[in-house]
C-alpha positions in Angstrom: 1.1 7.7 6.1 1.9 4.2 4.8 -1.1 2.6 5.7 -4.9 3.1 5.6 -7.4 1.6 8.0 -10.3 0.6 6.0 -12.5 -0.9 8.5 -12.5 -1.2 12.2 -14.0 -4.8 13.2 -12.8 -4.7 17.0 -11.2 -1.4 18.8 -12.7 -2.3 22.3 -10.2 0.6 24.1 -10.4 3.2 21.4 -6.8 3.1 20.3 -8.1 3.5 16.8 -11.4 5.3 16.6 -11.2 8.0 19.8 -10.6 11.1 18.3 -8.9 12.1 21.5 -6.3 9.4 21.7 -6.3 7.8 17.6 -7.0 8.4 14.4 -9.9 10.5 13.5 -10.1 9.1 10.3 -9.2 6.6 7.7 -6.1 8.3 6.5 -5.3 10.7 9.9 -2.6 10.1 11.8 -2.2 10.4 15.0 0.0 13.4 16.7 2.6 12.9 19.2 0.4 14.9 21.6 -2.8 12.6 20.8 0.1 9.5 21.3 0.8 11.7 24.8 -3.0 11.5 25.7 -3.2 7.7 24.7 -0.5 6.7 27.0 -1.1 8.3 30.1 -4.7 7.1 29.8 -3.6 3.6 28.4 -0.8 2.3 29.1 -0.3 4.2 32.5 -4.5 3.5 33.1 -4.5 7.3 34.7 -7.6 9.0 35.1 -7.9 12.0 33.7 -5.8 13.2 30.3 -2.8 15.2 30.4 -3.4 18.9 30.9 -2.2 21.1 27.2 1.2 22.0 29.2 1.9 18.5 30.5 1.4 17.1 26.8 3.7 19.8 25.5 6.4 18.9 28.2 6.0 15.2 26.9 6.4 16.1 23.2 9.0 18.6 23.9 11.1 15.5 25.8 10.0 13.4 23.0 11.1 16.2 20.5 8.4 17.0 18.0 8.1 15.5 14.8 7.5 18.8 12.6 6.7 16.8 9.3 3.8 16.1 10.7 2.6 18.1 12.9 4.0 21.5 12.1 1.8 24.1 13.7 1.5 21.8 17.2 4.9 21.8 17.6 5.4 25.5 17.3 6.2 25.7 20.7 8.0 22.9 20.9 12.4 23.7 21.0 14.2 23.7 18.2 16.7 20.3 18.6 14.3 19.6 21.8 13.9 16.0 22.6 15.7 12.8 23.4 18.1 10.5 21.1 20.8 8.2 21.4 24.0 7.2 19.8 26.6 4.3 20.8 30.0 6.4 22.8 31.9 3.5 24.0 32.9 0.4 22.6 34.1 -2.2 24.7 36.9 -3.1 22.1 37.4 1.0 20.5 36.6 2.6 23.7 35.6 5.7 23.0 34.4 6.6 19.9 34.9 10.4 19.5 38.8 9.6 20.9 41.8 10.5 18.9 40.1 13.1 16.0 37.1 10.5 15.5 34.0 12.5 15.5 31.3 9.4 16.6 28.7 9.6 20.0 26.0 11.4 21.2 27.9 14.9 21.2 28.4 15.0 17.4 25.1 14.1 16.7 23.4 16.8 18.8 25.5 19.2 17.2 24.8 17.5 13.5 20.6 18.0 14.5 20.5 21.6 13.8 21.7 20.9 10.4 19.7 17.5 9.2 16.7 17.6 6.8 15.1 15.0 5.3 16.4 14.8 1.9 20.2 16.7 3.5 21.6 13.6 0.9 19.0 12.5 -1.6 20.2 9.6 -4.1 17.4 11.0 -6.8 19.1 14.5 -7.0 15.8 15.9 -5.1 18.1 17.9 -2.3 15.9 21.1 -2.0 18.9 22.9 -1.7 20.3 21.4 -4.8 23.6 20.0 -3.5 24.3 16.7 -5.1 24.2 13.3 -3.6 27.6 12.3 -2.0 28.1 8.7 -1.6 30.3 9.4 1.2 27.9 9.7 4.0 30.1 8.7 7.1 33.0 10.8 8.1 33.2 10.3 11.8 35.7 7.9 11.5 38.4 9.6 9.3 41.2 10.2 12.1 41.3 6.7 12.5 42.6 4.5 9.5 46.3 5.3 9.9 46.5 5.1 13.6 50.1 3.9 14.9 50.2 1.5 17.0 49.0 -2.7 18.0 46.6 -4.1 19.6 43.2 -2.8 22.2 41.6 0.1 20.9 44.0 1.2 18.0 43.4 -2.3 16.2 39.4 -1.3 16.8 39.3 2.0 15.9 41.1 1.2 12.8 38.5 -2.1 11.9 36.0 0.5 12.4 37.3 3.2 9.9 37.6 0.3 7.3 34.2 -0.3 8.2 32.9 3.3 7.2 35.4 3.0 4.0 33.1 0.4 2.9 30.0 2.1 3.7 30.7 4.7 2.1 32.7 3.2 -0.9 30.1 0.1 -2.5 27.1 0.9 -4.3 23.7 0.4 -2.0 20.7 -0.5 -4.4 17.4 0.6 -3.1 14.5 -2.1 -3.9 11.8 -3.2 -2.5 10.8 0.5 -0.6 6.8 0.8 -0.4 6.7 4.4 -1.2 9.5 5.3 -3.5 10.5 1.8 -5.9 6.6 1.7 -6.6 5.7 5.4 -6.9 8.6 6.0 -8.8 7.7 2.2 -10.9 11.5 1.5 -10.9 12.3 -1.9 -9.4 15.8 -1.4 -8.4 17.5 2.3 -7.8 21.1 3.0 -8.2 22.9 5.4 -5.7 23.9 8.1 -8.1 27.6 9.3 -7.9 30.3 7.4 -8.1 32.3 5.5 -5.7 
């Protein structure tokens, strides 16, 4: 968690101190099937909870966060849930045309794959592969596309675009949890570009 709830002055609905629909204690934190209970009684002011399968048919749309919750969403499907990514551009048109790997398909198949930590900067990959600066590759069919104006001229702004990203130095400061545990003000992305 990156926060701690001390005290409690006011929770007049119970968002923070129901064990049913919050945090059960200072440092808990609450489950996507608790958040699935605290909806359908909050925000859609239902009257009775959601039964055990209707919460796991939430959390399975939701797809399960198994970081923290790892034994409630054991029944929950690998790669199950809803996300989005940008497939059109009104300028590029479609961004998975012409050998371009961007929109929703490549990220669903890229899911199965991810971890966090997949490209760690502090060399803490548990799978000890080293950090790559290049991080975007969707893009690469598109800098030396033939051809003038509409979508070629996007498509190739956009590949200069990941060049960048992937080619200058990012400094990480100022990130509660890592500049401050670690006690080192500014980290440098290590590789080179």
């Amino acid at each position: 968690m990156e926060f701690q709830i001390d005290e409690v002055l006011s929770d007049q609905y119970g968002c923070n101190t129901d064990p049913t629909t919050g945090l059960t204690g200072a440092k808990s934190e609450a489950s996507l099937f608790t958040q699935a209970v605290d909806a359908r009684l909050g925000h859609a002011q239902a009257a009775a909870a959601p039964t055990a399968a209707q919460q796991q048919q939430i959390v399975t749309f939701e797809g399960c966060t198994t970081a923290n919750t790892p034994a409630s969403c054991a029944d929950t499907p690998s790669n199950a849930g809803v996300f989005t990514a940008q497939g059109f551009d009104d300028n590029a048109q479609y961004l998975d045309a012409e050998g371009a790997a961007g929109g929703p398909v490549t990220l669903a198949g890229e899911l199965a794959y991810f971890f966090i930590g997949i490209n760690d900067p502090l060399g803490l990959n548990p799978t000890g592969a080293p950090f790559s600066p290049v991080i975007f590759d969707e893009y690469d069919a598109w800098p030396n596309l033939t051809g003038q104006g509409g979508p070629i001229a996007a498509r190739r702004a956009i590949a200069r675009g990941q060049k960048v990203f992937d080619s200058v130095p990012i400094n990480i400061t100022g990130v509660r949890g890592l500049n401050d545990v670690l006690n080192q003000p500014s980290i440098a992305e290590a590789g080179t570009h």
